[in-house]
C-alpha positions in Angstrom: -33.7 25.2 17.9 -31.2 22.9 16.7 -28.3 22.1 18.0 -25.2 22.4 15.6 -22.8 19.6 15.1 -18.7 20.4 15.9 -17.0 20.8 13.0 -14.4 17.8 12.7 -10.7 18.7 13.7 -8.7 19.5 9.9 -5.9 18.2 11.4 -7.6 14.9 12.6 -9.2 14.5 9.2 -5.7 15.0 7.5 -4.4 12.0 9.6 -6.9 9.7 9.2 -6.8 10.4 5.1 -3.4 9.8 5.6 -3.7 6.7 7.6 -6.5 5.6 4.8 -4.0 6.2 2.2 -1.1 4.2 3.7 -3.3 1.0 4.5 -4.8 1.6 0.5 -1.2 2.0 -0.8 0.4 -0.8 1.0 -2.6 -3.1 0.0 -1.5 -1.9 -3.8 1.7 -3.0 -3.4 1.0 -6.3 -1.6 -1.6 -7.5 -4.7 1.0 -6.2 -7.3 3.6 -8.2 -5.6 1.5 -11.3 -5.0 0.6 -11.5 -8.7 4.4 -10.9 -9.4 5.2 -14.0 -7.7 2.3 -15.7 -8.8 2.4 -15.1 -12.4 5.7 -13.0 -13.2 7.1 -9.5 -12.8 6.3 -8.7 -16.3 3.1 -9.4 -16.8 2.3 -7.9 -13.1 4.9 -4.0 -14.2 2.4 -4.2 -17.4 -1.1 -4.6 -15.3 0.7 -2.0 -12.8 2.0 0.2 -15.0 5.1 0.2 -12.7 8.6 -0.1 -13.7 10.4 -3.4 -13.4 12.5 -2.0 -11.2 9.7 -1.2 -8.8 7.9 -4.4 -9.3 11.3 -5.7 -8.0 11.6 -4.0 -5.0 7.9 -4.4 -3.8 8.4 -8.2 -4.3 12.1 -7.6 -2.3 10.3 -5.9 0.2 7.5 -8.5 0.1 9.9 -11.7 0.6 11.9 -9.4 3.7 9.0 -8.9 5.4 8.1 -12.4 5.1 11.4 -13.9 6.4 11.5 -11.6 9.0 8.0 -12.2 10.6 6.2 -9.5 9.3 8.8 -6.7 10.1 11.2 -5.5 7.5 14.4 -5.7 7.6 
């Protein structure tokens, strides 16, 4: 006989996709606003396929959380 494995807590699953998806997002967002510093916020909405206004805020958020020691402000 074999024995059968627990089936995985939903609810546990459903957090860690949702912790997956944060760390995957904010990884997103810190490449799109590196290469709109690096290169320009044009050239990184286009690669995006974000606005110019969201490019913006990502590289606002991006220079906060860098003057403020890694915690927004």
């Amino acid at each position: 006989m074999t024995a059968t494995q627990p089936h995985p807590d939903p609810i546990d699953q459903v957090r860690r996709a949702v912790a997956a998806y944060q760390a995957s997002r904010q990884a997103r967002d810190d490449a799109i606003a590196d290469a709109a510093i690096a290169v320009g916020r044009e050239a990184a909405a286009e690669a995006s396929g974000l606005s110019m206004s969201r490019i913006q805020q990502l590289v606002t958020n991006r220079n906060r959380t860098t003057t403020h020691g890694g915690q927004p402000a």
